[in-house]
C-alpha positions, 0 to 999 in steps of 0.5 A: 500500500505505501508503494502504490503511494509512492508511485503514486506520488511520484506520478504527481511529482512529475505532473507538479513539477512539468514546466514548458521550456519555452512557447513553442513546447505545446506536449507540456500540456498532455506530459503534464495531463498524463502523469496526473492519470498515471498518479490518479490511477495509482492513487484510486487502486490505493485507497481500494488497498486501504479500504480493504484493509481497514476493512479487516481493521488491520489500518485506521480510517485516517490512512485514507487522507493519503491517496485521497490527498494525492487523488484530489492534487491529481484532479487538480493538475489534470483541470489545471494544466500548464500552458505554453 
């Protein structure tokens, strides 16, 4: 669970940090769009991990913060995408 977490976020990272080298880069855009689905995806296997596993109280409901974190952040760059 906390590697699909990592994954996860190192999908985000790269979404975050994905800037355009300059007004003639137009891939930015779908580069940046792609990580975010790649985390986002990640991230929704994630919280089905956790809640099978608060479902077997083996984990807390707060470890749900995490992936809903990461998959709310996802969404976000996926509306908000950089520009060129």
């Amino acid at each position: 669970m906390l590697g699909l977490n990592t994954v996860g976020g190192f999908f985000l990272l790269n979404a975050l940090l994905a800037e355009p080298r300059g007004p003639w880069d137009t891939t930015i855009t779908d580069t940046a769009r792609a990580m975010a689905l790649f985390a986002l995806v990640t991230e929704l296997l994630a919280a089905a991990v956790t809640g099978a596993f608060v479902t077997l109280v083996r984990l807390r409901r707060w470890w749900f913060a995490i992936p809903a974190v990461l998959i709310l952040t996802a969404i976000a760059r996926m509306v908000f995408p950089p520009v060129p």
